[in-house]
C-alpha positions in Angstrom: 2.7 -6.6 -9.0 0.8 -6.4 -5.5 -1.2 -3.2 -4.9 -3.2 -2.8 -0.9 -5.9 -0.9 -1.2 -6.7 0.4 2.2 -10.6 1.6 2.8 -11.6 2.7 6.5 -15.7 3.7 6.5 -17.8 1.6 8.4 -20.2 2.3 5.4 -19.7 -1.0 2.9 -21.6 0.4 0.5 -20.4 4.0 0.2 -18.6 6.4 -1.7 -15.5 5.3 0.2 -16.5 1.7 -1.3 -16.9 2.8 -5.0 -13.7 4.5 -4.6 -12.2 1.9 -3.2 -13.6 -0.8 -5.9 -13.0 1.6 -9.0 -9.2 1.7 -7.5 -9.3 -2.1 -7.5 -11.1 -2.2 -11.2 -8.1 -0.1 -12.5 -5.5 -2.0 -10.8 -6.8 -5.3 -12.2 -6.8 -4.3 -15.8 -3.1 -4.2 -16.1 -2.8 -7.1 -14.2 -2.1 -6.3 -11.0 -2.5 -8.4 -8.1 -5.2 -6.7 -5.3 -5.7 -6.9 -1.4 -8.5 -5.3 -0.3 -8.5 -3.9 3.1 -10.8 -2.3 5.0 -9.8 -0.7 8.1 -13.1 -0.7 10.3 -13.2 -4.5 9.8 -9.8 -4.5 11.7 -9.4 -4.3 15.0 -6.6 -1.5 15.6 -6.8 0.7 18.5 -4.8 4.2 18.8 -1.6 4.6 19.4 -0.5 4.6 23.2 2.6 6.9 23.0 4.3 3.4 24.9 7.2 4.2 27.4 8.5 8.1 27.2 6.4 8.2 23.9 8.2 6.1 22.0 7.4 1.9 22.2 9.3 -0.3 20.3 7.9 1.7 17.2 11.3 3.5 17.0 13.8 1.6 17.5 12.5 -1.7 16.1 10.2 -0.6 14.0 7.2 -3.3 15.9 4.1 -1.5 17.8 4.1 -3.3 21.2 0.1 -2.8 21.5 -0.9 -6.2 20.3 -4.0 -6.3 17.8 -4.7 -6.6 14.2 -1.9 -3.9 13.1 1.1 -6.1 13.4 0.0 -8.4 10.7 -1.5 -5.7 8.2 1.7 -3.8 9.0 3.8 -7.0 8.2 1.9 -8.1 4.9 2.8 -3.8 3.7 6.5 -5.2 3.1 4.9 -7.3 0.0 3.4 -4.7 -1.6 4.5 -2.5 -4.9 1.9 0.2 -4.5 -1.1 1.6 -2.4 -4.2 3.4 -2.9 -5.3 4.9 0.7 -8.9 5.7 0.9 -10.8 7.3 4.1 -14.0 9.4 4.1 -13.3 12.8 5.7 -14.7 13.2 9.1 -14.5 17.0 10.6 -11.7 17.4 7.9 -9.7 14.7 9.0 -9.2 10.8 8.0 -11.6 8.5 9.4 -11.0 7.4 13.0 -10.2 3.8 11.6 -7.4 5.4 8.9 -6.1 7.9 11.8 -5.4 4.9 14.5 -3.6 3.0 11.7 -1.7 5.7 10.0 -0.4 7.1 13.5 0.8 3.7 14.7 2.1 3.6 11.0 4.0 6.5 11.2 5.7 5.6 14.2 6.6 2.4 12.8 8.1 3.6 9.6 9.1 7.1 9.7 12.5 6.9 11.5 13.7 3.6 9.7 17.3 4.2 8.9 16.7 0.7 6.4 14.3 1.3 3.5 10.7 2.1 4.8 7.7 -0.1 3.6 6.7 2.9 1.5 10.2 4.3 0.1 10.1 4.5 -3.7 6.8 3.3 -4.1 4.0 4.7 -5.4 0.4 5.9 -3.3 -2.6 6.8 -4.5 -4.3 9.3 -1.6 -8.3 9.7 -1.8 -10.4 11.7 0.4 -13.8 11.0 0.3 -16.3 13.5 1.6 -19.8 12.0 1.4 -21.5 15.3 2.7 -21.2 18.5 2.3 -17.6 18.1 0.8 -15.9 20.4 3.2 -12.7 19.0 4.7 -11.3 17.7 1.6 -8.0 19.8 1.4 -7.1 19.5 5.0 -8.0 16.0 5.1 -5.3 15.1 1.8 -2.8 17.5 3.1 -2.7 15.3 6.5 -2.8 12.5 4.1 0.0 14.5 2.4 2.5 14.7 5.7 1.7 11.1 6.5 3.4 9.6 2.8 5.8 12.5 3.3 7.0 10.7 6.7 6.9 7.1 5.7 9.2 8.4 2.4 6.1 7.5 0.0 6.2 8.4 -3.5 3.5 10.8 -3.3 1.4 9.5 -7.0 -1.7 11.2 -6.8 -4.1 13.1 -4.5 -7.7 12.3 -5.2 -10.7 14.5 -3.5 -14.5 13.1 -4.3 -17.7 14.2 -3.2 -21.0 13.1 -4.0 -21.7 16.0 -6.3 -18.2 14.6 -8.9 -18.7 11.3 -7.9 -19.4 9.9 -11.2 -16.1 11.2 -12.7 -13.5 10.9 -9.9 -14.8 7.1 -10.1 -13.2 7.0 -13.4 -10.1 9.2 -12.3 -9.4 6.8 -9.4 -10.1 4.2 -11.6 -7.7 5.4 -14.1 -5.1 6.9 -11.8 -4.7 3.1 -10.3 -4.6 1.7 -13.9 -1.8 4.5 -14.5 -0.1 4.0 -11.3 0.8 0.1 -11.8 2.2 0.7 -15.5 4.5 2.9 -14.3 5.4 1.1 -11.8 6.0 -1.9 -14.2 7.4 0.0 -16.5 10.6 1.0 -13.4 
């Protein structure tokens, strides 16, 4: 069972981190095998909107802007399940998360195959280190995204710093929860 866990603050030591680590903690209990990715260590620029607005993303399925995204985008077809984490920035994901998930969504969303995503599970987390405004607009744009890529939508996670110490343990558990039922299809 492979699970990508997808981070994308520039903050290593954060509450995107702990979210990202008690996600990883859960995973590994059942056995689970994890790849830790963090986003702002990548080097993925925005989407260009190539040709009439559509690259090779649609027809091929390939982003022709060369960078870091065509191997994490390749390495998504191993995987059994994902936990997406971004902190929320002006109620949105993360710059890091946005770039990727645009380029993403290009990529997978009109595949008349099986998408990377179809019929497996995703963990969504939204973590707003602040004032913890931003959460609800920031999953439900989390929400469309899965919804595109044909996801199955697992859970939706909001944390702030104020419920931080029991969302830990929900993430953690909802990754833990996640993998068994996926081991158990």
């Amino acid at each position: 069972m492979n699970v990508m866990i997808l981070t994308s603050s520039p903050n290593i030591d954060g509450l995107t981190a702990a979210c990202g680590n008690a996600a990883k903690a859960g995973a590994e209990e059942t056995g689970a095998k994890v790849v830790m990715v963090n986003l702002n260590q990548q080097r993925i620029g925005s989407c260009h909107a190539c040709g009439n607005g559509w690259g090779t993303c649609r027809n091929e399925h390939e982003c022709q802007v060369k960078d870091d995204f065509q191997s994490l985008h390749a390495s998504m077809a191993d995987m059994d399940a994902f936990v997406l984490i971004t902190p929320v920035y002006w109620g949105e994901m993360s710059e890091s998360a946005k770039s990727f998930t645009d380029r993403l969504r290009r990529c997978e969303a009109l595949k008349k195959e099986k998408t990377f995503f179809e019929e497996k599970p995703v963990i969504a987390v939204a973590a707003a280190g602040g004032s913890g405004n931003g959460i609800t607009s920031c999953l439900t744009s989390m929400e469309r995204l899965l919804t595109h890529v044909k996801a199955e939508r697992f859970d939706f996670i909001g944390v702030t710093q104020k419920n931080k110490r029991y969302k830990l343990e929900t993430i953690y558990d909802a990754a833990k929860e996640m993998v068994l039922k996926r081991k158990d299809k």
